[in-house]
N, C-alpha and C positions, 0 to 999 in steps of 0.2 A: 769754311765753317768746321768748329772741330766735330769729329764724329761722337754720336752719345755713348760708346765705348771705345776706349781705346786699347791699345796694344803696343807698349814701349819696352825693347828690350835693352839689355846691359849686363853682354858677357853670357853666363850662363843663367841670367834671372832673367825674368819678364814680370813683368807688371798692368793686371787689365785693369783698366779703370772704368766706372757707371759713370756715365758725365750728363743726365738730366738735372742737374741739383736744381735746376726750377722748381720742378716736378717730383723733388724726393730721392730722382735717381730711377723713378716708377719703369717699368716696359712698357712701353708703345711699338706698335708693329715696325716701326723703322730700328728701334732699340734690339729689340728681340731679332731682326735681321744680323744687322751687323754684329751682335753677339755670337752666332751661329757662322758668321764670318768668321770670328774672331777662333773661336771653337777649330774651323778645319787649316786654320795657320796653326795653331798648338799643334793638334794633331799631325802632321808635316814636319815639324819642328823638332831636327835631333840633335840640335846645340843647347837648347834649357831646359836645364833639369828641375826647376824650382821655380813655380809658376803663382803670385800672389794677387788676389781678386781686393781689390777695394774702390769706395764711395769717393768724390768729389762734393762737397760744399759739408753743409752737417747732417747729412745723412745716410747712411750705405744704400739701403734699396727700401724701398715703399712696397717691393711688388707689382703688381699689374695695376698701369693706369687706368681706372675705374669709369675716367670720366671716355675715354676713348672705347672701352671693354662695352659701356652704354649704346653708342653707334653702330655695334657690329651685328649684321644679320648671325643668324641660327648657323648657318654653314662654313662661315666665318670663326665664329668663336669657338667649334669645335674642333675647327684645323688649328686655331692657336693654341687650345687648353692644350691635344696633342704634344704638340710642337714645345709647348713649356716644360711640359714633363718629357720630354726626349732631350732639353737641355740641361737639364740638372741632370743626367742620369749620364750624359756626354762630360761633363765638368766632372764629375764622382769618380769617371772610366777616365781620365785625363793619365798619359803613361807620366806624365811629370808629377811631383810632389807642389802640393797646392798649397798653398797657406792664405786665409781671406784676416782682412783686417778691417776691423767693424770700427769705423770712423765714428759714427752716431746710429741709431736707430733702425734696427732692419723687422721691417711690419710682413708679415704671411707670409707669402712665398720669397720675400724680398729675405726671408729671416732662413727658409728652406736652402735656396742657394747656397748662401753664406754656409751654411751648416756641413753640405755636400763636400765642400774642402778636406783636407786632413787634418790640416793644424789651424788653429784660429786665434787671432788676440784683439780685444776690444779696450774701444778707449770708457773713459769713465762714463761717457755721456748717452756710450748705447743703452738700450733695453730692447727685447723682444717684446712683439705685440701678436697675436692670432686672433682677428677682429671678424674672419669671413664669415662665421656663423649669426655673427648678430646681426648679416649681411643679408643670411638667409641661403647663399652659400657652402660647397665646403671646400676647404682648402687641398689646391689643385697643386700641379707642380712635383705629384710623386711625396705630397708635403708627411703624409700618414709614416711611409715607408721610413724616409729620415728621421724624423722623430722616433719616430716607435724604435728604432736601434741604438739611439742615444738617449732617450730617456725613459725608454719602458712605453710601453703601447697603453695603461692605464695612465699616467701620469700627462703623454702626450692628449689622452684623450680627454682628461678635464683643462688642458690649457685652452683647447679646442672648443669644447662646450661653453666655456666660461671666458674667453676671451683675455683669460688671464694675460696680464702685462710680466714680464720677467726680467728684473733689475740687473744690475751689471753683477751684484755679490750674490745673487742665487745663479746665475751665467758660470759662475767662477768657481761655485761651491759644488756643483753638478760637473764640473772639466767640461763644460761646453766651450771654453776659451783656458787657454793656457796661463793666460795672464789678463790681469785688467788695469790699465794704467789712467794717468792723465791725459788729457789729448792731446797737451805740450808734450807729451813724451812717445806719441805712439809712433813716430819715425824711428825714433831710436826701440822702441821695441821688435819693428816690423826688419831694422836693420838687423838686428842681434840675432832673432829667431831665421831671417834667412838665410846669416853667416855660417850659424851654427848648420844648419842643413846641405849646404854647397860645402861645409869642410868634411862629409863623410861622404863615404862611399856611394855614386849614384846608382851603381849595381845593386846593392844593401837596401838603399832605399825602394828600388822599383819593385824589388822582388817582395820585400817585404808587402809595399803597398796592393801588389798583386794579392798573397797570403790573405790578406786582411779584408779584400772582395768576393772573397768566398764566404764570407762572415758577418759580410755588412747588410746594407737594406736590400729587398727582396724586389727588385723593381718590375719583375714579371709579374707577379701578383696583384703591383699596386696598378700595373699597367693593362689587367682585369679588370679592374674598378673602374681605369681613367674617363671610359665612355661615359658613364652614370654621373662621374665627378663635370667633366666636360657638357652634358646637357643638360644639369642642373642649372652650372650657370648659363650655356644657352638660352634657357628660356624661360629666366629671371622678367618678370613685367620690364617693359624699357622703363627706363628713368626711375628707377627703385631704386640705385646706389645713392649714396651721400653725395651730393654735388661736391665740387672743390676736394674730393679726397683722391688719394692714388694707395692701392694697396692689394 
């Protein structure tokens, strides 16, 4: 059986891939394992320097499988909310240069990951969604921190409220993605943008990206919050999510 993430390297690149495309690509507690797997291989890891995170089927990541998130006692879901925001926050601290490539549509925290990376290119067909509040919800996964450093703490906070959907050319108009192509063409962009990265200095690179984490999102403070964030949705009525959704 293939595992729901994997980890294929070549040379000084790796490549993780989300493999629920049933499900969106969504986190389920066996997903969110082998991710955290996947995580202390990187980590280990002093032959690649250039590490790229993308979706299988047509979608990057849904986020948190909703319909499984429903099943989970109180004690439960506050070890995962944890545990999700200790992943994005593990991928962000990654010594390699990340690049995510947004095959199609990454919903909540599924869009938070993605974002966590350094460089990013999306195909035409993605969009951003942040749906958790009409959920009743808020968006977990350290999701405030990330945003708020990329696009202003006001601006994240009405996508938030309002559930705003975010097309590939406002993605592109914001440098949330460096590029937005066809989806015929997003190998050949994900090859271009990793060539160009493995042709310069890995030293240059590291250092830099180090520089640049004294600058970025505050994850101790959002990691204040995460309890409040974490029991909110703990102890959502059961069966209140949207059946048949993953996000």
């Amino acid at each position: 059986m293939t595992p729901s993430v994997t980890l294929h390297r070549d040379g000084r690149l790796a490549t993780v891939t989300l493999r629920r495309p049933d499900r969106r690509n969504s986190f389920d507690l066996a997903m969110l394992a082998r991710f955290e797997e996947v995580l202390h291989l990187l980590g280990q890891d002093t032959d690649t320097d250039v590490v790229v995170l993308t979706g299988a089927g047509s979608a990057f990541c849904a986020g948190t499988d909703l319909d499984e998130l429903a099943t989970l006692d109180v004690a439960t879901t506050m070890a995962v909310q944890r545990r999700t925001a200790d992943l994005v926050e593990r991928w962000y601290r990654l010594e390699q240069t990340t690049v995510t490539v947004f095959n199609g549509p990454a919903i909540g925290s599924g869009a938070v990951l993605g974002l966590a990376s350094d460089l990013r290119v999306a195909a035409d067909s993605c969009f951003f969604s942040f749906p958790e509040v009409t959920f009743g919800i808020p968006l977990t996964w350290s999701g405030m921190a990330i945003l708020a450093d990329l696009v202003g703490a006001d601006r994240a906070k009405r996508w938030l409220l309002l559930g705003e959907r975010i097309e590939p050319a406002r993605l592109r108009a914001l440098e949330l993605v460096t590029d937005v192509v066809p989806v015929d063409q997003l190998d050949a962009a994900r090859a271009a943008l990793s060539d160009r990265l493995l042709s310069v200095s890995p030293v240059g690179r590291s250092m830099t990206k180090r520089a640049a984490r004294l600058a970025g999102p505050r994850f101790e403070a959002a990691a204040a919050d995460s309890y409040l964030g974490a029991l909110s949705v703990a102890l959502r009525p059961p069966g209140d999510y949207p059946k048949g959704t993953a996000r």
